[in-house]
Residue, then its C-alpha position, 0 to 999 in steps of 0.5 A: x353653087x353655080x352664079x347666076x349666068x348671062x343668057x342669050x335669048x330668041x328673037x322671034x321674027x313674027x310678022x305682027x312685030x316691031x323693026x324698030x322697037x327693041x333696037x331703039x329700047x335696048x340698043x339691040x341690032x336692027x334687022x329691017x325685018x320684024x322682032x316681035x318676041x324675046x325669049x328668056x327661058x326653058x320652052x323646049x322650042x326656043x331656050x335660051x343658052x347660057x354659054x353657048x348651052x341651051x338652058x334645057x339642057x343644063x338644067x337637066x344635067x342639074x335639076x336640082x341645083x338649077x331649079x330646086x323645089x320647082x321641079x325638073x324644069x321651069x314653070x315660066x317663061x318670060x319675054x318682052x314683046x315689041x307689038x306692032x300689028x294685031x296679035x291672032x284672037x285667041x285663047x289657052x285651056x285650063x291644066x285639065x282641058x290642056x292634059x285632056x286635049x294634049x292626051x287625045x291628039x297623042x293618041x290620034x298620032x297628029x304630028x308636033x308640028x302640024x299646023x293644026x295641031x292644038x296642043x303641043x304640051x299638057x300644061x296651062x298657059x296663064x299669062x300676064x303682061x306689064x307694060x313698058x311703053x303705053x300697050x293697049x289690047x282686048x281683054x275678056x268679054x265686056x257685059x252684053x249690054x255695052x256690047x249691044x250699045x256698041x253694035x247698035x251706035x254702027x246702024x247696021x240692020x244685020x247686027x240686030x239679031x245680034x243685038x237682041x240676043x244680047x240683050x235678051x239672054x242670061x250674059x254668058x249664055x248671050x256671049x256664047x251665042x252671039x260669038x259663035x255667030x259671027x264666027x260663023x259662015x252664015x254671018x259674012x254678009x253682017x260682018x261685011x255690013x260692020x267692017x263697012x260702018x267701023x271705016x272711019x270710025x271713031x270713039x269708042x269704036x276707033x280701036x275697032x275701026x284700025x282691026x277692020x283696016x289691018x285685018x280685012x274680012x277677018x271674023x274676028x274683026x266683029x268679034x272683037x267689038x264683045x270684048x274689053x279694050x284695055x289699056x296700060x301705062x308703063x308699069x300697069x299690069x293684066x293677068x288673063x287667066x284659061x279661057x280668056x279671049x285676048x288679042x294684044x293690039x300694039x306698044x311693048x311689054x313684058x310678058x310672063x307666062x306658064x311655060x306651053x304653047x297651047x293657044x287656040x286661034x280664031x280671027x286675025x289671023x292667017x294661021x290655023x283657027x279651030x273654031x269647034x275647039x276654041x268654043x270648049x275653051x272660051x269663058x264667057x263669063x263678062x268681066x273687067x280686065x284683071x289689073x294687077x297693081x304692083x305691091x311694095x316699097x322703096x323701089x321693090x313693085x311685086x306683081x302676084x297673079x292668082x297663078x302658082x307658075x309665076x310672079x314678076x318684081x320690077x325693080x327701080x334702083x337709083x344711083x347708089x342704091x343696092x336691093x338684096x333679094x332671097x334666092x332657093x328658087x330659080x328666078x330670070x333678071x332682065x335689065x329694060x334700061x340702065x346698068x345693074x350688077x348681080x352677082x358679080x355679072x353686069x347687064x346693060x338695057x335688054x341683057x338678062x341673066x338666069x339664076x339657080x336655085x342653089x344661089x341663096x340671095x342675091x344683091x342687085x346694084x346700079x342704076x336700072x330698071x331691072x324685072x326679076x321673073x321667079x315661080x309664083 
């Protein structure tokens, strides 16, 4: 049986991140640039290493033994992400639009690095984040009818085709409809007209009026104005599942998701946006922001998405206090403040540490905060 082992984690330096927030919660070094994501896993692009070991590679020398029943490789990965600035507009494919579309562009020979490539591997890229600092973002198509009554509270006259067709269509096929037009070229002159009446803007409208500001003449800034605006204290929870349009706006929260990089891009954003591509993803079924309330007892939160990739358990140990959790999966401990003891290894704010599957449970002491990421 091998014990669980500390593993060192990716920063990634995207420009939407923090300088400040994970030296500040974690006691991590500052670097005066932006650390926008922490990675803690198996993604072929940036694992984590135990010991100097890519975590990859030393669940491929034992499959078995490191991952049990979940197969050759993890199904998660997990992060915390320290959010600063608008995340891109974007989206992921369902497991059949992900294989169809990673099979299509394999053929077609389009580079694993190319910028525009869509999609680097054939698995679905469900996620849910959980917040540890207020976060707030949006979240999947509002019905068209408040839509239209936001476009319509800004007096623009270009916006009132758009607010016809909201109004006048079946939901989904009105979202559609109007989403790809203000994508469009042809709708610059409207989006202008709107990111001038969002300037000073507030409300209901303010969180619209701050996109407009970071992210000038962008179509995603209208856009926006079709979808959700969530926000989540410490603690809250929001699943999106393929096809939900998404774009995360500020605080920090940990995320967990299937472990694939497909995303599809089409506004705020300097990076490659595929429109044509995006608009087979989308789902434009209208509906709230999918919370997922916490479920347990006595400091155990478990947090159960409709995914079988992953699940997350928050932890709240007080002083004195010991859980002990099954083990036969492979699971990633993350301590977010104070001190626990697991398995023998410690780990301190920001510290985590993987666990094989051979490990048949483990028991947690301390005074901490503590996310335990597991398959769902």
């Amino acid at each position: 049986m091998t014990p669980p082992m500390r593993l060192a984690p990716v920063i990634q330096p995207y420009a939407w991140g923090s300088p400040t927030a994970f030296p500040e919660l974690f006691g991590t070094p500052a670097t005066g640039e932006p650390q926008a994501e922490m990675w803690m896993g198996a993604h072929p692009a940036a694992p984590s290493t135990a010991g100097g070991v890519p975590l990859t590679e030393l669940i491929a020398r034992d499959p078995e033994g490191m991952t049990g029943t979940s197969g050759p490789g993890l199904p998660y990965l997990l992060k915390v992400l320290a959010v600063a600035g608008p995340l891109s507009l974007q989206v992921h494919p369902s497991a059949e639009l992900a294989r169809a579309g990673f099979a299509r562009e394999e053929a077609a020979g389009v580079p694993a690095d190319d910028p525009a490539r869509a999609y680097r591997d054939p698995f679905p890229k469900p996620e849910m984040v959980c917040a540890l600092t207020p976060f707030h973002g949006l979240c999947g198509f509002r019905a068209p009818d408040e839509a239209a009554g936001l476009l319509e509270s800004l007096g623009v006259a270009e916006a009132a085709g758009w607010v016809r067709t909201l109004r006048a269509r079946p939901a989904a096929e009105a979202l559609r409809e109007v989403f790809q037009d203000m994508l469009g070229d042809a709708a610059k002159t409207a989006r202008q007209a709107v990111e001038r009446a969002l300037a000073g803007a507030g409300g209901e409208l303010a969180v619209y009026a701050d996109l407009a500001r970071a992210c000038p003449d962008d179509p995603g800034v209208t856009a926006a104005l079709l979808l959700n605006h969530v926000r989540l204290g410490p603690g809250e929870a929001v699943f999106l599942g393929a096809g939900v349009p998404h774009a995360y706006l500020d605080g920090v929260a940990v995320e967990i998701m299937g472990n694939s990089d497909n995303v599809l891009r089409c506004g705020l954003t300097r990076k490659h946006r595929d429109v044509p591509e995006l608009m087979r993803v989308v789902d434009f079924t209208p509906a709230p922001p999918h919370r997922v309330p916490p479920a347990g007892v006595g400091g155990w939160h478990g947090y159960h998405p409709p995914v079988t990739q992953f699940a997350l358990v928050r932890h709240e140990l007080g002083e004195g206090a010991a859980h002990t959790v099954p083990g036969g999966v492979p699971q990633i401990l993350l301590c977010v403040s104070g001190g626990v003891v697991a398995g023998g290894l410690a780990l301190g704010p920001g510290e985590s540490a993987f666990v094989p599957a051979s490990v048949p449970e483990l028991r947690l002491t301390g005074a901490a905060t503590v996310f335990r990421a597991l398959p769902g």
